[in-house]
C-alpha positions as CSV (number, residue, x, y, z in Angstrom):
1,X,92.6,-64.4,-62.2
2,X,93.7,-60.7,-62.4
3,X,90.0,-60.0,-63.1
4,X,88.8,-61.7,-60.3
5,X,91.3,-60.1,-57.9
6,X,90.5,-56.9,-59.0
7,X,87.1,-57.4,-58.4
8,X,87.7,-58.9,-54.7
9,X,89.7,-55.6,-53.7
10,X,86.7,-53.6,-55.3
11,X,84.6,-54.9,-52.7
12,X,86.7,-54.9,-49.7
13,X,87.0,-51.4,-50.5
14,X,83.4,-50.8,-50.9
15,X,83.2,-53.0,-47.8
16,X,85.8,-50.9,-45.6
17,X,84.4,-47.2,-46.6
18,X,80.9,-48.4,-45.9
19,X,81.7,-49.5,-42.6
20,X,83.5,-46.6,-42.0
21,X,79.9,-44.9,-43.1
22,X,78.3,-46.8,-40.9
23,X,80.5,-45.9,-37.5
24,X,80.6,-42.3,-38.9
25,X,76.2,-42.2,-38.2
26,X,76.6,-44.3,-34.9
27,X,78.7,-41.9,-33.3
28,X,75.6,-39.3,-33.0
29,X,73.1,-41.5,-32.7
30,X,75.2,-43.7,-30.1
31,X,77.1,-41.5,-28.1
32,X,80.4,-43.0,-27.9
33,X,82.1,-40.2,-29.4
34,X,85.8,-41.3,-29.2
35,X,85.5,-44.9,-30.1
36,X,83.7,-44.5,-33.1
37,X,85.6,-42.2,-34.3
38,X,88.6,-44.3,-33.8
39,X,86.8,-47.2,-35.7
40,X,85.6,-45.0,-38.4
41,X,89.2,-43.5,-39.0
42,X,90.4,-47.2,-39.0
43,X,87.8,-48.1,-42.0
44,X,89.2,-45.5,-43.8
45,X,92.6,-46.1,-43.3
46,X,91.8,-49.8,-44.3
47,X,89.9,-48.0,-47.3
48,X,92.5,-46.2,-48.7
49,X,95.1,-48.5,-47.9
50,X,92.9,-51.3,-50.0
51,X,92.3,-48.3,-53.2
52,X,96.5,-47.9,-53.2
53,X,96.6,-51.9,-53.7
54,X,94.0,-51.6,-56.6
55,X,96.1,-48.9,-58.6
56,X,99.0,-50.8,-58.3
57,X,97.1,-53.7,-59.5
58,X,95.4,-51.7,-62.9
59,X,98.6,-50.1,-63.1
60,X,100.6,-53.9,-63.5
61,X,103.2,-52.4,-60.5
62,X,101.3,-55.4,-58.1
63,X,99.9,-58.9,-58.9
64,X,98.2,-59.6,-56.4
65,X,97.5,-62.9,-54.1
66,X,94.4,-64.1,-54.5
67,X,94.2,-65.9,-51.2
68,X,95.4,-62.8,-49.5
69,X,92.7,-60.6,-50.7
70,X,90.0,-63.0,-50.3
71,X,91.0,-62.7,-46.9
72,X,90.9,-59.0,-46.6
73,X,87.3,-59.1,-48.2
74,X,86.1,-61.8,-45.7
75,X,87.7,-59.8,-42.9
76,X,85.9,-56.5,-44.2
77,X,82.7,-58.2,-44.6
78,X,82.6,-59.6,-40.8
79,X,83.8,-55.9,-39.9
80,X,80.9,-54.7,-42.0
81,X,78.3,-57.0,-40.4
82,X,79.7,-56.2,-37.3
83,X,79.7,-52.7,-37.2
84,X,75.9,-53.5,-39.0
85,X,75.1,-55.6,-36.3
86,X,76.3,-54.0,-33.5
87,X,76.1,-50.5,-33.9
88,X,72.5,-50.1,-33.2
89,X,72.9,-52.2,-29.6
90,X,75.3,-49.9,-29.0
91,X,72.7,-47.1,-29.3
92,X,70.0,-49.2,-27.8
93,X,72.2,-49.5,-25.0
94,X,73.1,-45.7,-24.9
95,X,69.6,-44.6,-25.5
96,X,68.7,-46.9,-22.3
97,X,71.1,-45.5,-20.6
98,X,70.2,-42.3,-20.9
99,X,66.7,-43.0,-20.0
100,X,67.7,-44.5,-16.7
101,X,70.2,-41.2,-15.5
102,X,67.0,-39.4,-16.9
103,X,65.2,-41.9,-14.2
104,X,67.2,-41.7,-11.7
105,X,67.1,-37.9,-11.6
106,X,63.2,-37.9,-11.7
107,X,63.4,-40.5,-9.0
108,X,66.1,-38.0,-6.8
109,X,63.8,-35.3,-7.6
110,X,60.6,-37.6,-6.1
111,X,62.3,-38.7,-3.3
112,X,63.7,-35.0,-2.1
113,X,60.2,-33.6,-2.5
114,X,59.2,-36.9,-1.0
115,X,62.2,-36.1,2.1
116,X,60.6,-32.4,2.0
117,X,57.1,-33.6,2.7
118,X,57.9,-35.7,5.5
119,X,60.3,-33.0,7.3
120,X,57.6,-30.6,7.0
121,X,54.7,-33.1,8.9
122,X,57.5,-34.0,10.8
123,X,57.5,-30.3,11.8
124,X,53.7,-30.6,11.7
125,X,53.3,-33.2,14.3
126,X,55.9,-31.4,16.6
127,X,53.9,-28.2,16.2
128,X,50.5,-30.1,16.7
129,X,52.4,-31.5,19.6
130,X,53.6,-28.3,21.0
131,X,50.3,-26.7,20.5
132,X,48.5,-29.9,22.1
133,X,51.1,-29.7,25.7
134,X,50.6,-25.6,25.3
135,X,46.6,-26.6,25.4
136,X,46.8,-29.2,28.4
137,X,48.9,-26.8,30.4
138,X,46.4,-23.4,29.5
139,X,43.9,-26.1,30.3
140,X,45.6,-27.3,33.1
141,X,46.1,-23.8,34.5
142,X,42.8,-22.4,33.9
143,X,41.2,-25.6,35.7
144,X,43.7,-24.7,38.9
145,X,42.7,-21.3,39.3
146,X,38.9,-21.7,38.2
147,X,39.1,-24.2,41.6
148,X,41.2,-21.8,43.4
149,X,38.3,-19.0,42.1
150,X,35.8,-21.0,43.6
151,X,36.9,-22.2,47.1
152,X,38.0,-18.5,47.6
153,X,34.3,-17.2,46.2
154,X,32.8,-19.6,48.9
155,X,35.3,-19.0,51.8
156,X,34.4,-15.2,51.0
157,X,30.4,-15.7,50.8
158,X,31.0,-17.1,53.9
159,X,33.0,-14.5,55.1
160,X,31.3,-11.4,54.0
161,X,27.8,-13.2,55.2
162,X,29.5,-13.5,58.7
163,X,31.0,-9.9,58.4
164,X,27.8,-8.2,57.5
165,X,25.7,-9.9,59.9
166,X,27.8,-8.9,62.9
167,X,27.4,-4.6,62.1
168,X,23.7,-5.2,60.9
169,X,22.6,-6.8,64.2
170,X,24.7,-4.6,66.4
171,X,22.4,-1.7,64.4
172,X,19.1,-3.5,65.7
173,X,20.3,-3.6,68.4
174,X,20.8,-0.2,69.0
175,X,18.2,0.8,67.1
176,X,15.8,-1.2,69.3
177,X,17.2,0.4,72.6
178,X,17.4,3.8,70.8
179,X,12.9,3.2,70.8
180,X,13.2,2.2,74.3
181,X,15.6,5.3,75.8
182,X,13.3,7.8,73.5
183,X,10.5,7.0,75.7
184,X,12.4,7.4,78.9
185,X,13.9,10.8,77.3
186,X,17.8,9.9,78.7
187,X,19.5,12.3,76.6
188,X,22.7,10.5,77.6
189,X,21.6,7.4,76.7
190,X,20.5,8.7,73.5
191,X,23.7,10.0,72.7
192,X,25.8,6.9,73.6
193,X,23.0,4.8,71.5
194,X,23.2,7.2,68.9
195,X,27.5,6.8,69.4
196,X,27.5,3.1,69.1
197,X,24.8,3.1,65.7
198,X,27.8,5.8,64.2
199,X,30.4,2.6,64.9
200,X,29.0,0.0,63.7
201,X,27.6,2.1,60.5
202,X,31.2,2.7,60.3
203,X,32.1,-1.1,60.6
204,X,29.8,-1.8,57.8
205,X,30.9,1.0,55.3
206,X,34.5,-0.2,56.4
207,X,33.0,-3.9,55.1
208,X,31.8,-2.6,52.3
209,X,34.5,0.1,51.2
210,X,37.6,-2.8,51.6
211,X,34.3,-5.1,49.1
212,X,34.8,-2.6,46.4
213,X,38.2,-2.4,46.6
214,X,39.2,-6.0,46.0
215,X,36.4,-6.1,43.3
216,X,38.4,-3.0,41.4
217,X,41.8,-4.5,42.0
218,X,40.3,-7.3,40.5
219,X,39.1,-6.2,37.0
220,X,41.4,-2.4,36.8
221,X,44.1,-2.6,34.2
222,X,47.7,-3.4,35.3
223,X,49.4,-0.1,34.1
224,X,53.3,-0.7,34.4
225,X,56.0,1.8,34.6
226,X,59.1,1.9,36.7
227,X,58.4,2.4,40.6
228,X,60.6,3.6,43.0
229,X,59.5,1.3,45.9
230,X,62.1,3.0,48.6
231,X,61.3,6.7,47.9
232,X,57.2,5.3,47.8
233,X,58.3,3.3,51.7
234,X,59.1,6.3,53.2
235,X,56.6,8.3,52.1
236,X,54.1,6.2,53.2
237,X,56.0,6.0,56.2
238,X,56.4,9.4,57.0
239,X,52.6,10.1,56.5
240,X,51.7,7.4,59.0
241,X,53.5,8.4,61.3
242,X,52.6,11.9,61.2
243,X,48.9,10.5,62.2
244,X,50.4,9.1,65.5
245,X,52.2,11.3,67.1
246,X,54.8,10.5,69.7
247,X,55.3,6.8,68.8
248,X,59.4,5.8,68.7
249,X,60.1,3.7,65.7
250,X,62.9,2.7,64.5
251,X,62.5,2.5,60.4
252,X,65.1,1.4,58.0
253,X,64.8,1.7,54.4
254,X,66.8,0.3,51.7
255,X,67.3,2.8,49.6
256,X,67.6,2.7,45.6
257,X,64.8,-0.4,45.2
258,X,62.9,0.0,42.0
259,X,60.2,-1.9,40.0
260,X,58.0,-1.9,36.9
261,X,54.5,-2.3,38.3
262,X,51.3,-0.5,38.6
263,X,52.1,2.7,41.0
264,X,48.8,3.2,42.5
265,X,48.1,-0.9,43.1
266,X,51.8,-0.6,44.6
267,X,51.3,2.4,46.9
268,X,48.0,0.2,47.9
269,X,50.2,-2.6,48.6
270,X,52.9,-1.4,51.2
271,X,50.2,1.3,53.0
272,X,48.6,-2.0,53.9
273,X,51.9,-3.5,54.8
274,X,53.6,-1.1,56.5
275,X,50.4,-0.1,58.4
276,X,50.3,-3.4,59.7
277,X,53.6,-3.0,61.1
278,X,53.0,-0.3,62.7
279,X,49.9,-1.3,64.3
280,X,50.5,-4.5,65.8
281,X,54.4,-3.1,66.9
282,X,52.5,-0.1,68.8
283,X,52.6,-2.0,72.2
284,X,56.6,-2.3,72.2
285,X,58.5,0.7,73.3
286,X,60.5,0.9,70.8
287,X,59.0,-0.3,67.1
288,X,61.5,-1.2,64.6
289,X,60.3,-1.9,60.9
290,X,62.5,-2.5,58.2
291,X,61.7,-3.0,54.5
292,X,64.8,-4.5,52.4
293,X,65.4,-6.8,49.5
294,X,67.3,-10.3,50.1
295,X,70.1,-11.6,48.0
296,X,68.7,-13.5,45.0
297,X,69.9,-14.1,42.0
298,X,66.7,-15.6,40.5
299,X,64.0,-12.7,41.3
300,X,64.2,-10.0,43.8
301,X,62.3,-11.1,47.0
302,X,61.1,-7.7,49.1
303,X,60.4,-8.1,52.8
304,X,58.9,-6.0,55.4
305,X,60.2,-7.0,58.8
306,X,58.7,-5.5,62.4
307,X,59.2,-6.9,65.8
308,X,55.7,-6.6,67.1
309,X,52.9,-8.7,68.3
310,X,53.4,-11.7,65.3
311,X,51.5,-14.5,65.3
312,X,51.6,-18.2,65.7
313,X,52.5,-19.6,62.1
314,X,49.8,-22.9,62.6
315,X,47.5,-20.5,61.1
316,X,49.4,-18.7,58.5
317,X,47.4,-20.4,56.0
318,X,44.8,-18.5,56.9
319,X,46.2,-15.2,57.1
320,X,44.9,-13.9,53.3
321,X,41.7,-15.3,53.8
322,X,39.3,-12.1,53.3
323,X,37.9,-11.1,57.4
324,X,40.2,-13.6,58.6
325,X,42.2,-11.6,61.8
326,X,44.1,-13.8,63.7
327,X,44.2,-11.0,66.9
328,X,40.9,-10.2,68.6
329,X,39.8,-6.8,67.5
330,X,39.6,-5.7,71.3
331,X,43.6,-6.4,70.8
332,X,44.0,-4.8,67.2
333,X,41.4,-3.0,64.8
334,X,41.0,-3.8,61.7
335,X,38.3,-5.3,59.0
336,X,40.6,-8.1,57.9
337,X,41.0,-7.3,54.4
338,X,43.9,-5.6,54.3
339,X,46.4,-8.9,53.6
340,X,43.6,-10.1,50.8
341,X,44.1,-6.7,48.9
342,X,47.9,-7.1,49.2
343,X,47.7,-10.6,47.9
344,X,45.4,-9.5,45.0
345,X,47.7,-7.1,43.8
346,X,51.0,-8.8,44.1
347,X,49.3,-11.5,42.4
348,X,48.0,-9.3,39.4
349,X,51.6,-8.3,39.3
350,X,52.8,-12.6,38.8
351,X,54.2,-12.9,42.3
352,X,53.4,-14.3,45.4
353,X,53.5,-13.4,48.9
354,X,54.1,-15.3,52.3
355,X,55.0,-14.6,56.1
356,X,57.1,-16.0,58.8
357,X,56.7,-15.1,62.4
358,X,56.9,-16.0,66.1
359,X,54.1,-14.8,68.8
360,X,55.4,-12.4,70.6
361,X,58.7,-11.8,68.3
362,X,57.2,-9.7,65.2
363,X,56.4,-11.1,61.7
364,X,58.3,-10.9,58.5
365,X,56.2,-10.9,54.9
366,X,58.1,-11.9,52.1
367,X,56.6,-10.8,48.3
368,X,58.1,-10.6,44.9
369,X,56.6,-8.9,41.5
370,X,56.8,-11.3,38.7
């Protein structure tokens, strides 16, 4: 019996330290650090416990129940197969689970570089958009002025056709009655032939002069730098009327107005202007012409105000047609190109012009400069 005991505590021991072997190798392999350990510490515990009971059994302090420690050895065995049994799930299970945090993060990493390439043709779309409504409105734009181009190229073929052929008859004319008078040998009718062929060459190089112009204001470079308009009014001013001696006008200036513009295509600008006041004011006694800036807090609008002849505003929209004169040129000289070169180069400078006026009451033209 003693024998048999002894041999039943031998195994439970062998039992209990090679379970606690057992946890002691799962803990690496399985990752549950802490509860093997406390398992494994158990075992031997249970171990050393079991080796005290066997030295008091050799030693006759113990006797030993038989039932007791067949017990102990079944209940080490099943903790045995146990830890046998389930220790490698356990690491199955870790091992799996460590390969699904590994997949997740792969998956978090696809999906934020999938989330990167969708913001980015997300951006691409919106820039293929932008470029697409930048496109339609250059296109758009271009298509606008190309017709604007063209009904102004035809209303000026028509124009200058109608322009030229006026002087160039008046010359065969003349030059026609000039063969006729030489062979009556009337010096004065030679000289007032000879006096009307001077005009109407002058007409034509007039036509042909304000031609050239608008073509150079057309393709000359834009060169900006800051323009004091006021000082620039009055000087034009003062020159003008020093070529008309004796005329009372009445001219205001606002002092202080500056711009960034093209100084030469300016000074161009408001001789035309300001020449045109004068002229069709110089049948009231007393001219008054006024250049000033209105009130605006969007963009500067410049006016040039006179209180001469005017015109009736029903044809206003023909007043920047190139040889378009609304007056009769027995009433007011002029070739008609003036307003078309002022419209050029306000419109080379991104603004616009306009006029309002009453027959009879003057006229007021209204222009800004981008």
């Amino acid at each position: 019996m003693r024998q048999t005991i002894l041999l039943i505590v031998i195994m439970a021991i062998t039992s209990q330290f090679l379970a606690a072997f057992l946890a002691i190798r799962l803990i690496r392999v399985s990752g549950a650090y802490a509860a093997w350990i406390f398992l494994a510490t158990g075992f031997v515990v249970q171990g050393v416990r079991r080796a005290v009971t066997l030295k008091q059994l050799l030693s006759g302090q113990q006797q030993g129940d038989l039932t007791l420690e067949v017990l102990g050895l079944l209940i080490s065995l099943l903790m045995l197969c146990g830890v046998w049994k389930f220790g490698p799930l356990f690491a199955s299970i870790r091992r799996a689970h460590t390969e699904l945090l590994d997949r997740q993060q792969e998956l978090a990493g696809l999906n934020r570089d999938l989330e990167d390439e969708v913001a980015e043709r997300l951006m691409l779309e919106e820039s293929m958009r932008s470029i697409n409504e930048e496109l339609d409105q250059r296109v758009a734009l271009r298509t606008s002025e190309l017709n604007r181009l063209n009904n102004e190229l035809e209303s000026f073929c028509y124009s200058i056709s109608h322009e030229l052929r006026a002087p160039l008859a008046r010359l065969q004319g003349y030059s026609s009655l000039l063969t006729e008078t030489a062979e009556t040998a009337d010096r004065e009718q030679l000289r007032h032939v000879a006096s009307r062929i001077g005009i109407a060459s002058a007409r034509l190089r007039n036509v042909i002069d304000s031609l050239l112009l608008m073509t150079r204001l057309s393709r000359a470079e834009v060169k900006t730098e800051p323009v004091k308009l006021s000082e620039l009014a009055a000087e034009i001013m003062e020159e003008q009327l020093a070529a008309q001696p004796g005329r009372i006008v009445d001219v205001r200036i606002v002092p202080g107005l500056t711009v960034q513009g093209d100084r030469r295509m300016l000074t161009i600008c408001l001789r035309n202007l300001l020449g045109n006041a004068l002229k069709y004011s110089s049948r009231v006694a007393r001219a008054e012409i006024e250049f000033g800036i209105l009130d605006s807090s969007d963009q500067p609008v410049f006016f040039i105000r006179d209180n001469g002849a005017g015109f009736n505003m029903a044809y206003a929209d023909k007043l920047f047609e190139p040889f378009c004169r609304l007056h009769s040129e027995e009433e007011f000289e002029g070739s008609g190109m003036g307003l078309p070169i002022v419209q050029r180069i306000v419109e080379r400078h991104g603004g616009k012009i306009w006029a309002e006026a009453a027959e009879g009451k003057g006229a007021i033209f209204y222009f800004t400069l981008g």
